[in-house]
N, C-alpha and C positions, 0 to 999 in steps of 0.2 A: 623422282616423280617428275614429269611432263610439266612444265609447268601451265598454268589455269592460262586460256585464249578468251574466255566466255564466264564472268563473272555474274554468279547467281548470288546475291543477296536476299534473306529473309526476312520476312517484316510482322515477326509477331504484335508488335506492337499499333500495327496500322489492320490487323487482323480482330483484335484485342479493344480499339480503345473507345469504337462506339455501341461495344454491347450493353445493355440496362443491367445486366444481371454481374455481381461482379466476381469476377472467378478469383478462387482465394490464391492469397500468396503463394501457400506450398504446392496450389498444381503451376503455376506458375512458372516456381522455379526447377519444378521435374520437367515440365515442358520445355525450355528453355537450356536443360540440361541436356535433354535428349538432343534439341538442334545442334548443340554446341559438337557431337561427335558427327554431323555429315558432312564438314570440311564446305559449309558456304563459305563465300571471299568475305561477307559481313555480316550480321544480326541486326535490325534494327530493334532495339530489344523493350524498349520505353521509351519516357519522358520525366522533366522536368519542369514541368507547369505545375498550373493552380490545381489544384484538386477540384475545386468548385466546377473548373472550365472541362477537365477530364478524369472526373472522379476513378474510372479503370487503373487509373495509372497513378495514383495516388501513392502506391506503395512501391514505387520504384526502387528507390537505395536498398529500399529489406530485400527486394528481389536480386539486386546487384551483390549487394553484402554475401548471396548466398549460394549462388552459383560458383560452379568450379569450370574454369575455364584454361586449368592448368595442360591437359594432353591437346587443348584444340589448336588449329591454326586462325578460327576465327576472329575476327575482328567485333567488336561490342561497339553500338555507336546508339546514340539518344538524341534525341529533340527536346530544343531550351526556346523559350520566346522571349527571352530577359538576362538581363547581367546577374542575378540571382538564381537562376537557372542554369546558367553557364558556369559560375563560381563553382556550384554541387557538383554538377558533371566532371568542371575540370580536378575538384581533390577527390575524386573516384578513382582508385586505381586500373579498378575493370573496365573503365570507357576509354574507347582508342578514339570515338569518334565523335563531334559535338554536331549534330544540323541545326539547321535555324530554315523555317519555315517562310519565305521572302515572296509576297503575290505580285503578281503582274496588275492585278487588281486591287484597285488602291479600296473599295469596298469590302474585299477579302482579308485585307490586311488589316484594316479598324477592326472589324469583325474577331480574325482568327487572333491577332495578337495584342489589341487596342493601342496602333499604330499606324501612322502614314506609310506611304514606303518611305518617303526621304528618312523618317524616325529611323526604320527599322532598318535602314542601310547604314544609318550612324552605329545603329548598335550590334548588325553585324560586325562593323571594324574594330568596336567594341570587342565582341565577341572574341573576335577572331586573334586578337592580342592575347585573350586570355589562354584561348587554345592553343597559342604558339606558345605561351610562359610554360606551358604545364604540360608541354610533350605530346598535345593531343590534335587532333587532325578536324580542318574545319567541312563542313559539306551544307552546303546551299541546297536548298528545294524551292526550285522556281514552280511556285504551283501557282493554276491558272496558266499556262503556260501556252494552252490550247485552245483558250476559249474560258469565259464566263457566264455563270447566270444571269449577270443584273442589269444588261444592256449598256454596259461600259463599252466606249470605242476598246477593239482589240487586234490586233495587225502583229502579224511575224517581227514586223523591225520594232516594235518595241522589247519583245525577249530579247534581239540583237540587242538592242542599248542597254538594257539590262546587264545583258552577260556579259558587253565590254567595259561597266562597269566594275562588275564581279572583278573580272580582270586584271583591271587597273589598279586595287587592294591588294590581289594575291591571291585571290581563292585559287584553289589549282584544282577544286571538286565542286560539279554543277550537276543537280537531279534534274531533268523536265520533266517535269509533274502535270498529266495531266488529272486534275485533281475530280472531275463530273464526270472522266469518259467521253467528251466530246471532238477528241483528237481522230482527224479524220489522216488517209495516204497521204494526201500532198500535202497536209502543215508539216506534215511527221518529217517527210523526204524533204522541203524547205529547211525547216529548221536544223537539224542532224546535217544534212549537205555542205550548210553554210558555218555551220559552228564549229563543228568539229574540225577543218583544214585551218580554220582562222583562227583558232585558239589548239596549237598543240601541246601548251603546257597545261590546258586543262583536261581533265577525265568527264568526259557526259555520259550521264546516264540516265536511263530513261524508267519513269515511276511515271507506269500505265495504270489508273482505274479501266475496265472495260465488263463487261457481263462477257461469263464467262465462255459464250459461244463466238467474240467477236474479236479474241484475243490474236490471231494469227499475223493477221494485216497488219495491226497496227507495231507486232514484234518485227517483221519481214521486213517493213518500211524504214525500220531504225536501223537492222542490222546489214541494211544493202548500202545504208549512209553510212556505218562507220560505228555507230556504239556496239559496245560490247560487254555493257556495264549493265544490269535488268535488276530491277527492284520485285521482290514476289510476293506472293502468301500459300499455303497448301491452299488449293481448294477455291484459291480465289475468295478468301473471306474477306469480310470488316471493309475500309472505306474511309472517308472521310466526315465523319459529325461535325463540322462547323461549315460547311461547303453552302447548305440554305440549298441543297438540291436533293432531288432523289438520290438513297445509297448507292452507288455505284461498286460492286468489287472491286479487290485487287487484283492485276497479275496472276494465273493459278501459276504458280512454282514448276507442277507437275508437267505443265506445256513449256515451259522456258528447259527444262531439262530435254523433253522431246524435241523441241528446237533444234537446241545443241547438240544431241546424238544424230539430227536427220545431216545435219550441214558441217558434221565430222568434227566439230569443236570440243576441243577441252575444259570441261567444267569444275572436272577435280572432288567431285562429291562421290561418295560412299552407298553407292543406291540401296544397300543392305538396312544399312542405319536412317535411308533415306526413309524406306518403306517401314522403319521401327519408330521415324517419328512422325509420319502421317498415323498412325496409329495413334498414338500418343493425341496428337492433332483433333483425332471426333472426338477422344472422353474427354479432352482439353474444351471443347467449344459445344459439348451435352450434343453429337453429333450419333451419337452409339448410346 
């Protein structure tokens, strides 16, 4: 097999985690199952948080615990906001991958994880120790990346300090997250331009909210700079729930595949299985 140029990740979990209504375990882990045969590069499949804060995702482990992920080539990767969080994920054997949620905004960060950044950079390295004891792979999501709601100063070169901090620790994996959808061409082509030549021991990737008609720009922008790494959802669902902004989608998946078939890239997914779990997908989110 060719090997993958154009990495498509899916993100049940960013699809999943601010609906009200709470979809049971076992479709869950059928939904989940079905992803696991269309050969994405990774799953973003849950979380380890407070139940309070993301009641959706409260039943993470039963969902991990049950999945078969024996014939996939996928990778399984979760979101922690705490050394408790990270501990769970790291004695899972089904997680290859730990994020940690890190905002440009020091407002988003009280907010989303009840931390500074400076806390939350300590306890990334935290983190990131644990990830490395225990075989598993660490991935930063600079969200806020693009822009803020709460009228915080916000400038390109502060993701730059950021990311050379990431850096200087070891992360060798950074999402840009634009977490509102406010990421316009020229931050995209700034950002991605300057990051990606300056850091080539790290992988960027880029985790676009956008509605789903304004998605083209802002993937063309990334991929004329250099990433090659897309964060998705079918359909463009779910969002961010602690954002304090209107819901914004995700990525539609189905366009990041279009993409990569217009612009001859290999993606390595199974469109057969692809199109048997967008099905999956409506009775999964009361879409059918």
């Amino acid at each position: 097999m060719s090997a993958t140029t154009f990495k498509i990740i899916e993100c049940p979990r960013d699809a999943m985690q601010g609906r009200k209504d709470f979809i049971p375990t076992d479709t869950k882990i059928d939904y989940l199952n079905r992803l696991l045969t269309v050969g994405f590069e990774a799953i973003d499949c849950g979380s380890f948080v407070s139940p309070k804060a993301i009641p959706q995702m409260a039943d993470t482990k039963e969902v991990l615990d049950h999945i078969d992920k024996t014939n996939s080539k996928s990778k399984l990767s979760v979101v922690v906001a705490n050394r408790s969080g990270a501990m769970k994920a790291a004695e899972h054997e089904k997680v290859d991958i730990i994020g940690f949620p890190f905002s440009i905004s020091e407002n988003f960060q009280q907010f989303n994880t009840n931390k500074s950044r400076e806390e939350a950079f300590e306890m990334i390295q935290e983190i990131n120790q644990i990830a490395n004891e225990n075989g598993k792979h660490m991935l930063i999501y600079l969200s806020m990346a693009f822009g803020n709601p709460y009228g915080e100063v916000w400038n390109g070169e502060i993701v730059k300090d950021w990311s050379k901090k990431m850096a200087d620790i070891g992360i060798s994996s950074i999402n840009l997250s634009d977490t509102i959808g406010v990421a316009d061409e020229k931050t995209i082509v700034d950002l991605f331009q300057n990051l990606i030549p300056h850091y080539p021991e790290i992988e960027f990737g880029a985790h676009f909210h956008t509605v789903y008609t304004d998605w083209h720009t802002k993937v063309k922008a990334a991929y004329n700079n250099g990433c090659r790494r897309f964060d998705g959802a079918i359909k463009g669902l779910g969002g961010c729930p602690m954002s304090k902004s209107d819901m914004v989608g995700n990525m539609p998946t189905e366009k990041l595949i279009s993409f990569a078939n217009e612009h001859k890239e290999k993606h390595g997914l199974n469109l057969f299985d692809f199109e048997s779990a967008w099905n999956v997908s409506l009775k999964t989110f009361g879409l059918i």
